[in-house]
Steps between C-alpha positions, in 0.01 A plus 500: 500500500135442486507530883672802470234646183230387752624685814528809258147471399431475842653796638360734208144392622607555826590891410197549260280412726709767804453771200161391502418536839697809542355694241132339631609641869628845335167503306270384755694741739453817291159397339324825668779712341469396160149491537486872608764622207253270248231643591620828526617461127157435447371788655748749370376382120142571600544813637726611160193412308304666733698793466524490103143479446455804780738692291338396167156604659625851614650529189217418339275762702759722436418529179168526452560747741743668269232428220194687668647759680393848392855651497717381257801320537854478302800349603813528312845350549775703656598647179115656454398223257101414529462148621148487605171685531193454574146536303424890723835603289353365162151663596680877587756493229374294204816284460512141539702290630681364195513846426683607751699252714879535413433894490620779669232683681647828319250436194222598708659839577288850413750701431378780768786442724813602486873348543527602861154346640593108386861585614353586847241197442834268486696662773205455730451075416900483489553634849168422676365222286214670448290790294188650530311782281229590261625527133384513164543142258357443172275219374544295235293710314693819522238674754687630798336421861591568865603230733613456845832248513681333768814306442701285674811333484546111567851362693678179468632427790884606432312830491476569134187567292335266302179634435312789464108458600253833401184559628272768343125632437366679254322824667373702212164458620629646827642776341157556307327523875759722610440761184111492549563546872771772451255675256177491744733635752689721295271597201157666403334208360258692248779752387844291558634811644727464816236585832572724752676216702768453215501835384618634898783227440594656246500857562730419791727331266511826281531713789790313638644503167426971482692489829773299420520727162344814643256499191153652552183278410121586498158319574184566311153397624265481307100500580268432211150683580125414489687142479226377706198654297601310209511175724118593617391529113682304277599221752775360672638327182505847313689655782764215480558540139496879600829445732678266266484716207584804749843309646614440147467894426666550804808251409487644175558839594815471696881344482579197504683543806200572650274308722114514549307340707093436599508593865133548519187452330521810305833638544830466389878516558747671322875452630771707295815366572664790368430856478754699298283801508265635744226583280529091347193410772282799361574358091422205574166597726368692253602220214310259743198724523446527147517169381287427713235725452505321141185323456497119654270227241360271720178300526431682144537791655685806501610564889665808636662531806725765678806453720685749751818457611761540818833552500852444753818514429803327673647675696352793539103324621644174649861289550259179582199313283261558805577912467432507159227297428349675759602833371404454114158345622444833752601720072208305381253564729591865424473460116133334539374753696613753246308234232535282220843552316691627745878464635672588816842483648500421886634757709517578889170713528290171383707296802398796733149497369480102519580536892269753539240280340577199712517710780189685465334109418600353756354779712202488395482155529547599903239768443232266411566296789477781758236749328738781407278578199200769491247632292474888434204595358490841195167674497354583149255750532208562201551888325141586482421474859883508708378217676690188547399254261748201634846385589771320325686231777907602456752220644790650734742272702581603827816384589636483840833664426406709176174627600276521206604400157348592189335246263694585207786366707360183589227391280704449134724250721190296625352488153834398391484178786184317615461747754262703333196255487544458907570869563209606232226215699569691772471820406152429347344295809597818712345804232219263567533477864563878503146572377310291715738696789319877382205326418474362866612857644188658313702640195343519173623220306720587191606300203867340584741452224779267530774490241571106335858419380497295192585198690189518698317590195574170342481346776213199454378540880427871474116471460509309822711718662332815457119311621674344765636883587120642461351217682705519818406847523157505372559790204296501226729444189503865352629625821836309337664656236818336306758721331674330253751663260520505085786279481340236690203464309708509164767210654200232359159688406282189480583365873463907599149521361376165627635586887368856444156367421527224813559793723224733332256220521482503852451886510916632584621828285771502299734824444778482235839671668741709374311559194617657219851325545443195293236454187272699597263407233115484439544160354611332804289694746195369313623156551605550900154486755647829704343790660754741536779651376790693711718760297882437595605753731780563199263675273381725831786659574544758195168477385459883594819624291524170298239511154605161459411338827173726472369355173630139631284495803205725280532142224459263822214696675290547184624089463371380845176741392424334219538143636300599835827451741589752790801656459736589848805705451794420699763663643346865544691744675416864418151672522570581135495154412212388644335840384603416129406128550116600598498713295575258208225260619704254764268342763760414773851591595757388761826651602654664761336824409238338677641228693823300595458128519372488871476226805184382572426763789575769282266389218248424821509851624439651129175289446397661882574832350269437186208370720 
């Protein structure tokens, strides 16, 4: 028994120590293989922990990306309740957090949009999973502001929303940039009236809108005068105050349905955008007029100013903005030149007229270039002897296709342009130049007169001109003598008397034109450094049957008398004119009794005649 107990011991050593060895061989045979999944194990742990605290760190950035981002951030569940935002949300809307996590975004709603906008808002994220737009939101403290919003919609991954993530800005600074840059563009900055850019806009809105309802409309521009005068004495400041209280009398005085605008310094706009009656324009003109011939208070002052206006009509002046703007600005040049307080209506003489003006402009423009002008030269002869006691230098143009063309053609245009000055330089270098020509051929040398438009009159380089004229021909200054009408003097005394006495002071005469026309007065004569006066030609012609005329030019000769001026009657062309105009005492005449206007040959051959 014990044998057997011993034997048994035996063999279950005998297999523990197989197991042994078998599980050593097994072990030491895959050593490298557990080894590789151990420390694989290992490796996969480390790398989890590397990956948590990765995630933790982005999530962590994340945030404080959330936190200091300018645009602010809400995210709601799938059922549009807040969850989270961020401090730009609390900073643009004045709620907090505890305030409004658990919310609907709704609360923040304006009110300014309607059913149909958030239904199209929730179409939009529902089928694209997104929205984008500008809308108006309220802040917590009831003051409504403009934002731009972007939303988007967040998918689990069985395709279903979970959240909702919005984006937005606030931009009513933006908005405040975009006004101010709307209204520098768009609007006179010292009168808030649209400009002319705006105000073209708009009348081809309005005339889109008389076509489409064949409904007539009318434009009104108005021109304030002397505007710049005022500028010159009271100041620049005055002259703004001027044209802000003038635009409110303007806006006053028509419908509200009316626009005005500033389209220039001193003129105005007028759109009607409706004209019921064809005389409406000419009520309202003359409305316009008189209100604002009322006196204007400013700098203390009491200011008053005149305006003219021009008139078109749609459709009889213009079916486009360009036709009538152009058209009611071509009435208004029309009213000025008729004065102060005037109104015109446009119509298809003044387009004519305008071509022939641009025409004739541009022509002269060519004539300048290619020395189509000449001088013709008017003898005036003295009464007590018959001899010829000068000439007066007459422009003609001769132009290649028209032959010659008369002054009172040409000359209003150039003094209308900047012509004049050019075309006037020239015409006084060569009534200069003309002299020195007879002078050279052995002629006696006569006194030249040369006519000055008021331009030239003005004009601060006319003293130079005029000795530069003398000099390059070597004529003693009273050879020269400078014809200068009433009205010019009387346009601004005090610059007349001072140029006057320049000119004077270096030994040139000065004859008064057309007189008789204008003032005519011994109080301004006295002031004015002149030598001569000429009679218009419009007192001459009926002075013989006329007792008017005759005791009119009697008053001016027993005038220039009395203030030691020669007196030349113009325009004589009877014997019994010049008979009754000797008789009455008149030193010289011209006319073409005596004398057309002649070229310089023909005036050359009279002074061989007289010698």
């Amino acid at each position: 028994m014990s044998t057997l107990t011993g034997q048994a011991g035996l063999w279950c050593f005998v297999l523990l120590c197989t197991a042994l060895l078998v599980s050593f061989f097994v072990l030491t045979r895959h050593w490298d293989t557990f080894k590789k999944k151990w420390q694989k194990s290992e490796k996969s742990e480390k790398e989890q922990c590397a990956a948590q605290r990765e995630l933790e760190y982005q999530l962590q950035l994340d945030q404080i990306i959330l936190e200091n981002t300018k645009e602010a951030v809400v995210i709601t569940d799938a059922d549009a309740s807040i969850l989270y935002i961020n401090q730009a949300y609390t900073q643009i809307t004045g709620y907090e957090p505890r305030e409004i996590i658990g919310e609907n975004p709704r609360v923040c709603k304006s009110g300014h949009h309607d059913q149909a906008f958030y239904e199209s808002m929730w179409n939009s994220l529902l089928q694209k999973g997104k929205w984008s737009g500008e809308i108006l939101d309220r802040r917590k403290n009831g003051e409504v502001y403009p934002k731009s919003l972007t939303i988007h919609a967040v998918y689990s991954k069985s395709g279903e929303i979970r959240n909702y993530i919005g984006i937005f800005t606030d931009i009513t600074e933006k908005r405040k940039v975009e006004k101010q840059l709307k209204d520098l563009l768009f609007y006179d900055p010292l009168t808030n009236l649209p400009n002319r850019t705006l105000f073209e806009k708009l009348l081809d809105q309005s005339l889109l809108n008389s076509q489409f309802h064949d409904k007539p409309l009318g434009l009104l521009c108005v021109d304030l005068a002397s505007f710049t005068d005022i500028n010159n004495t009271l100041g620049y400041k005055a002259g703004d105050d001027l044209l802000i209280q003038v635009s409110k009398r303007i806006r006053s005085g028509v419908r509200e349905t009316d626009t005005v605008s500033r389209s220039y310094s001193d003129q105005f706009m007028v759109l009607l955008s409706e004209v019921k009656l064809k005389d409406c324009p000419v009520l309202l003109s003359r409305r316009l007029l008189r209100a604002l011939q009322q006196p204007f208070h400013i700098a203390g002052e009491k200011i008053f100013v005149d305006a003219c206006i021009g008139i078109s009509l749609y459709p009889e002046d213009g079916i486009d903005t360009q036709s009538l703007v152009k058209h009611a600005h071509t009435a208004l040049n029309v009213a000025r030149k008729r004065g102060p307080g005037n109104y015109q209506y446009f119509h298809t003489q003044m387009r004519e007229d305008l071509v022939h003006r641009v025409t004739i402009e541009r022509e002269m423009h060519h004539a300048l270039e290619h020395k189509e002008f000449i001088l013709y030269y008017q003898p005036k002869y003295a009464l007590a002897t018959g001899q010829m006691a000068g000439v007066e230098a007459l422009m003609r143009w001769q132009h290649p296709q028209k032959g010659i063309i008369s002054p009172a053609e040409f000359i209003p245009i150039a003094e209308e342009s900047s012509l004049i000055r050019a075309i006037g330089e020239w015409g006084l270098k060569q009534a200069c130049y003309q002299v020195k020509v007879w002078q050279d051929q052995g002629m006696d040398v006569l006194p030249m007169a040369v006519n000055l438009s008021a331009k030239q009159f003005q004009d601060k380089g006319l003293l130079p001109l005029v000795l530069e004229s003398l000099e390059a021909n070597k004529l003693k200054p009273e050879w020269l003598e400078i014809e200068i009408t009433e009205s010019i003097l009387m346009e601004n005394p005090e610059d007349a008397v001072r140029s006057l006495r320049e000119l004077r002071k270096v030994g040139v005469q000065i004859a008064v034109d057309d007189f008789g026309t204008g003032y005519s007065s011994l109080a301004y004569l006295k002031k004015f450094p002149v030598n001569t006066l000429k009679i218009d030609q419009a007192f001459i012609t009926d002075i013989v049957c006329d007792a008017h005329d005759k005791a009119i030019v009697s008053s001016i000769l027993t005038m220039g008398q009395s203030l030691n001026l020669k007196v030349v009657a113009e325009g004589v062309e009877t014997k019994e004119q010049m008979d009754l105009l000797k008789a009455m005492g008149c030193e010289e005449v011209q006319g073409y009794y005596l004398s057309k206007p002649l070229p310089p040959e023909g005036i050359a051959e009279l002074l061989k005649k007289s010698n």
